[in-house]
N, C-alpha and C positions, 0 to 999 in steps of 0.2 A: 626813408621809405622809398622803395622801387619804385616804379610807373606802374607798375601792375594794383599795387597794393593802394596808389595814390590813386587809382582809377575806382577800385574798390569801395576807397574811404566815402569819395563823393556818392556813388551811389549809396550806400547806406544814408551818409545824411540826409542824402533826399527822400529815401525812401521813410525815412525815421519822420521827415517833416510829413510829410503826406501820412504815414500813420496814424501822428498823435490829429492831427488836422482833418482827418477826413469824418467824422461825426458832426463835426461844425456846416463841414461840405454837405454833407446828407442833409444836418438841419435846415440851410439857406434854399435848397432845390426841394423842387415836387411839393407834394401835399404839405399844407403847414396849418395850425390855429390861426385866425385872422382878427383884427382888431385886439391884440393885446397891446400892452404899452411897452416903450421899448428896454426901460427897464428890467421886468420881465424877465422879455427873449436875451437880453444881456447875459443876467443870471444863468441861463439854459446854456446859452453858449460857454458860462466858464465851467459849466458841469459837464460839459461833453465833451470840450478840450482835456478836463483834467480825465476823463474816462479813456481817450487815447494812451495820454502818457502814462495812465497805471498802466495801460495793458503793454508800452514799451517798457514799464520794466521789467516784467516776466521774460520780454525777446533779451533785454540786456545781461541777466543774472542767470542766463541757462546754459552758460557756456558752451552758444555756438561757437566753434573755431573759424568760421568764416566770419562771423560779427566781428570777433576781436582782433583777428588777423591784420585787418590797416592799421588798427591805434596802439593794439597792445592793449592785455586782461587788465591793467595799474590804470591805465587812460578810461578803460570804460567805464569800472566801478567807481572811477572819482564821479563822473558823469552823471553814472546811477543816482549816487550821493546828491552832487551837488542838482541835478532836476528836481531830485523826490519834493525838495524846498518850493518849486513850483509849481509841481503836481497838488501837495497840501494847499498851496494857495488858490490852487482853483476850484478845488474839493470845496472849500470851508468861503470862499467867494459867492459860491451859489447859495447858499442859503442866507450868508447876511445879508446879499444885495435882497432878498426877497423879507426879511425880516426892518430891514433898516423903512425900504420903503412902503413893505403893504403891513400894516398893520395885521391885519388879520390872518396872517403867515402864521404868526408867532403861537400860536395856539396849538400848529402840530409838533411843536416840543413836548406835549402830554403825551405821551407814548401810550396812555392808559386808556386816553378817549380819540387821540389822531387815527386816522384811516391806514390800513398797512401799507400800503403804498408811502407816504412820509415815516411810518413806522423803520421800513429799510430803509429811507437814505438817510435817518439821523443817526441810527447803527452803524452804518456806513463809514458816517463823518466820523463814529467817535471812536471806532477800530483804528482809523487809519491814524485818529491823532495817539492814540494811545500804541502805535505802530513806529511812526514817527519817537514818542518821549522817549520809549525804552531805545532806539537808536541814539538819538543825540547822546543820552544821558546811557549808556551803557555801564560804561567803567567806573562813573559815580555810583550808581546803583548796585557796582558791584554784579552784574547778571553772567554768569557761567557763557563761554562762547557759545559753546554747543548750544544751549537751551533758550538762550538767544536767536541764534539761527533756524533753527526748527520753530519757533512760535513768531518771529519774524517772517517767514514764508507762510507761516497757518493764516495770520491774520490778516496779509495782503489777499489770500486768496478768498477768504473769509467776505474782508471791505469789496473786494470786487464783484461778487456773487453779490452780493447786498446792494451795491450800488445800482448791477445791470438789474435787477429787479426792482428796484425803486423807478427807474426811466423805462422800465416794461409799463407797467403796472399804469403810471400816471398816464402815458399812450402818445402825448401830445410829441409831434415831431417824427415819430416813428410809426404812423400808422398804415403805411405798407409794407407788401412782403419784402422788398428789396430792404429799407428800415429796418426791418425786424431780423433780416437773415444779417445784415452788419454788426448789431449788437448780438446777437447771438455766435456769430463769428469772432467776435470781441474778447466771449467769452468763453467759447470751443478755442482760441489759442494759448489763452491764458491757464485753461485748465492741461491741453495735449504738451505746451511747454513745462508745467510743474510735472507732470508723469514722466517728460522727458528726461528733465533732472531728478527725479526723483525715483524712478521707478526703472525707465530704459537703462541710463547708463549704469547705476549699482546692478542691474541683470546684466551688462558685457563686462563689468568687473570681474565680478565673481564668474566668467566662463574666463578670466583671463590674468590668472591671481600672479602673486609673483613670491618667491621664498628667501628669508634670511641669508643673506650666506657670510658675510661679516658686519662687524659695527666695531669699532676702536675710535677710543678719545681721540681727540685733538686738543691743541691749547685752547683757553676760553670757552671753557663747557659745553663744546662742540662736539660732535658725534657724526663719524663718518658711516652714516649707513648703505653698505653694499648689498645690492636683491637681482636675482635671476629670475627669469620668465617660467613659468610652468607649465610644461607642454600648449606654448604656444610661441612665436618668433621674437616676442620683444617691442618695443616702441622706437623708432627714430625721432631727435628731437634736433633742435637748433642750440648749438651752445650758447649760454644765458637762459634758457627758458625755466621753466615750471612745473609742475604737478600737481597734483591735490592727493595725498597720501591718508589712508584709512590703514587701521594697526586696532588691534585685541578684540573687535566689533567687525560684524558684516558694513558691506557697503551701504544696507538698504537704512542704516542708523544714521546717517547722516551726517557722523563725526570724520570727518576728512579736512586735513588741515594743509596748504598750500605750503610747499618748501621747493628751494631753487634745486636743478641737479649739479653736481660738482662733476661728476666726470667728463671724459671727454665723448662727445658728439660722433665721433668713432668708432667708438666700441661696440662690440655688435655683444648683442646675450646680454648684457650687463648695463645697469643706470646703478647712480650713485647721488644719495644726497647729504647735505652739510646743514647739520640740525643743530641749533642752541639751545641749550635751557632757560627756556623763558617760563612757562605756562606747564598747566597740570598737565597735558598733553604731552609735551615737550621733554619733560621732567620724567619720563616714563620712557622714552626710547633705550635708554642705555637696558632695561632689563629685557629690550628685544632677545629670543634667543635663534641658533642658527638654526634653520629649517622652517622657521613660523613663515606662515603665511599672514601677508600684507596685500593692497591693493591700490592699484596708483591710475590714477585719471589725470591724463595729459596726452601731448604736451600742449602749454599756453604761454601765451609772453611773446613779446616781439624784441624782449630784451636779446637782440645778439646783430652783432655783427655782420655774420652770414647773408644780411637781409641787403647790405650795400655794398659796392664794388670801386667807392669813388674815392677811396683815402690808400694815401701811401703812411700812415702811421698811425695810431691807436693812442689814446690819453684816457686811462684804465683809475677810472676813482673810487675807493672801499671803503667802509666804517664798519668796525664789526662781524657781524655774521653778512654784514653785505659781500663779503670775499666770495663767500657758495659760484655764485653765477660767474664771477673774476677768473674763478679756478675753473669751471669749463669752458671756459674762450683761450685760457688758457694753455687747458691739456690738450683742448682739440687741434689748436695751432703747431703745439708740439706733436703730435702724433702725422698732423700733414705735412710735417718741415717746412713752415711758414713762417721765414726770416724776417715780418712788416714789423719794423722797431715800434716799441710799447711801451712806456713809460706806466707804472702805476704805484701811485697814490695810497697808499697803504694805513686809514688810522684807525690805533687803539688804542685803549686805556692805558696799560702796560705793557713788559715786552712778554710777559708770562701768559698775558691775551690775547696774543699775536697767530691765533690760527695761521695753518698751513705755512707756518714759518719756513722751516724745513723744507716742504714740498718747493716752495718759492724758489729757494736757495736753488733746489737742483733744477727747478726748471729755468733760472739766472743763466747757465749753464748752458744750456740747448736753445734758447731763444734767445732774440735781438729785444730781454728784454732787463728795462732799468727800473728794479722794485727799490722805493722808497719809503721806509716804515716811518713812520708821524707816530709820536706818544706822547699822551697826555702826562704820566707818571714815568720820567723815564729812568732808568739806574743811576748810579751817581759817571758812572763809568761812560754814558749812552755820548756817542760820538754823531751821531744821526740827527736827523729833524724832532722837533715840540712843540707841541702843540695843535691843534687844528689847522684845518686845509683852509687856510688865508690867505687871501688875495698873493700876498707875498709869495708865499710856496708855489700857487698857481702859476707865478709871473715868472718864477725861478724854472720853472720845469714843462710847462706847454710848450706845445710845438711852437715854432715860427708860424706866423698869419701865411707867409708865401706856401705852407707845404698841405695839402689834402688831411686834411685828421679827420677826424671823430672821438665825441667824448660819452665815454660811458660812465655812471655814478651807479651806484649803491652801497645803502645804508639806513641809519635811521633818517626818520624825517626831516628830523630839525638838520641834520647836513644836508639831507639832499635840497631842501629848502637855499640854505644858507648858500652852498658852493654854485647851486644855479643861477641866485642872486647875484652872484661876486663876478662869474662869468660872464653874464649880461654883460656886465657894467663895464667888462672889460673887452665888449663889442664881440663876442661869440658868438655866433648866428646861430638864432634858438635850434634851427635845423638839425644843426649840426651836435645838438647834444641832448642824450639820450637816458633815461632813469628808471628804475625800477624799484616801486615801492609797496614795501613790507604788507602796508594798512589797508587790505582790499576787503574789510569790510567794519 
């Protein structure tokens, strides 16, 4: 991470604390109910914590480019993830602390005979858990991406509306205009960020579409899709980065699905990305035809290079369709005649798996660089490496401790898991190494 970026990063955290925190702040100052038990104000307090952190993660999931800019779009969304676990907790904290010790609490769970005001914050609680089940339990349940995402975003926005009018209504804590213009602010940002994502960027999409111009296989049911800008200039992005690409549907449907670009960083008119067949989505590229119009939102990712200036040599690690982002650090290097030796790491199932094999080969050729293909299955004939990137391989082929590197990974998770583990252990300085992962959501 630059100085700039690292300057960034801490602001935001600050700012992110003083957001989810400042309802708490509001509650402790100025007017307040007097003689309650502390109990109680306890409760109040984890309900107004957890009312910040929903409304951060509307700011986390709108893809500001300046939010994710320090950490990288992979770092925030785990974030999302891994807080929402807290946010639930304080959600669902306010009500038991008021049920476990006032007895007479427990009565506005009759939805039938409770007062509206408790009416919305037990709707509230039950959207967000029911918000939460379908997240954890996705892929158990079987639930369609798409239809997930879109009822994902409905019922956060849904529990939030619900909630701010449950803490309107009751009044306690917020009964002046400064109080009341916070939660309302709370939830004027929450609603102007889902329009943002929702409504602004699918309206500069579509003023700013982009059209087929090739798609051809690659090994490992990959698909090289090539797109040109349509009368408008095109996008500049960082090699490694991102997009979110929409294909057969407008932007304003909300099926946009995140893929790395492959080409080079360079290229002016032209982006390129490196699609697998994974999913129903995915499984539909290859019948793109030339001339359609597509629509790509980006760039995101902090995955690249570009971003440090402090290594005299590059440690390039792949699994799969993790190559995509590999292949534009790569082309981009070759296109600047940037000789900084590169070592990468290359594994697949087979060698018939082996995307960008070929391209690899020729760009062997033009760079200072030393590609290593790893196979799980390999020919009888295979004279090269087997198996997974183990300690051993690692130990075989990283630079020297004395020389400036950087390590970049992609893949699936369980590698990028595993090789960041094994590099630790082998005293890596987390700093210095770098991931980008698939699972943003």
């Amino acid at each position: 991470m630059n100085r700039s970026d690292r300057r960034m990063g801490f602001v935001w955290v600050a700012l992110f604390i003083l957001f989810a925190l400042a309802p708490l702040i509001f509650m402790l100052v100025g007017e307040r109910p007097m003689g309650r038990e502390f109990l109680r104000e306890l409760s109040v307090a984890f309900g107004f914590v957890g009312i910040g952190l929903m409304t951060l993660h509307f700011v986390l999931t709108a893809r500001i480019t300046a939010v994710k800019a320090p950490f990288g779009a992979d770092v925030v969304y785990h974030f999302h993830h891994r807080i929402a676990f807290t946010t639930l907790a304080l959600w669902l904290a306010h009500p038991i602390v008021l049920f476990i010790w006032f007895p007479w609490s427990r009565r506005l769970l009759n939805l039938a005979t409770a007062p509206w005001r408790a009416r919305w914050g037990v709707l509230s609680v039950a959207f967000i858990l029911v918000l939460m089940l379908f997240s954890v339990a996705r892929r158990t349940l079987r639930l369609e991406y798409v239809f997930w995402r879109i009822t994902h975003g409905l019922m956060a926005v849904v529990a939030m509306v619900m909630v701010l009018t449950h803490a309107y209504m009751v009044g306690n804590h917020i009964g002046t205009p400064l109080k009341q213009g916070l939660w309302l602010g709370y939830g004027g940002i929450s609603i102007l960020l889902v329009a943002y994502l929702r409504l602004y960027k699918p309206w500069r999409m579509l003023q700013r579409p982009y059209h087929v111009t090739e798609i051809r296989p690659q090994h490992g049911a990959v698909w090289s899709l090539r797109l040109e800008p349509v009368n408008h200039e095109g996008m500049r992005f960082q090699p490694g980065q991102f997009a979110w690409l929409t294909a057969w549907r407008s932007p304003f449907a909300a099926h946009e699905h995140p893929f790395s670009f492959s080409s080079s960083s360079e290229e002016t008119g032209t982006i390129e990305f490196a699609i697998k067949e994974l999913g129903d989505f995915t499984a539909t590229i290859s019948r793109l035809e030339s001339g359609q119009h597509v629509y790509v939102d980006g760039p995101y990712g902090s995955f690249s290079p570009d971003r440090f200036t402090d290594y005299d040599t590059l440690m390039l690690i792949a699994g799969g369709v993790g190559i995509a982002p590999i292949m534009s650090i790569l082309r981009t290097m070759a296109d600047r005649n940037d000789q900084t030796p590169v070592t990468l790491l290359y594994g697949s199932q087979s060698w018939a798996m082996a995307s960008f094999r070929e391209d690899l080969s020729e760009l062997d050729k033009i760079l200072n660089l030393n590609v290593v293909h790893l196979l799980e299955q390999p020919p009888e004939d295979w004279e090269g490496e087997v198996g997974y990137v183990t300690r051993e391989i690692l130990e075989r082929y990283m630079p020297d401790s004395s020389q400036n590197y950087r390590v970049f990974i992609c893949g699936p998770t369980g590698m990028l898991n595993a090789v960041e583990g094994t590099l630790l252990e082998m005293d890596v300085p987390e700093s210095l190494i770098h991931m980008e992962r698939f699972d943003l959501a």
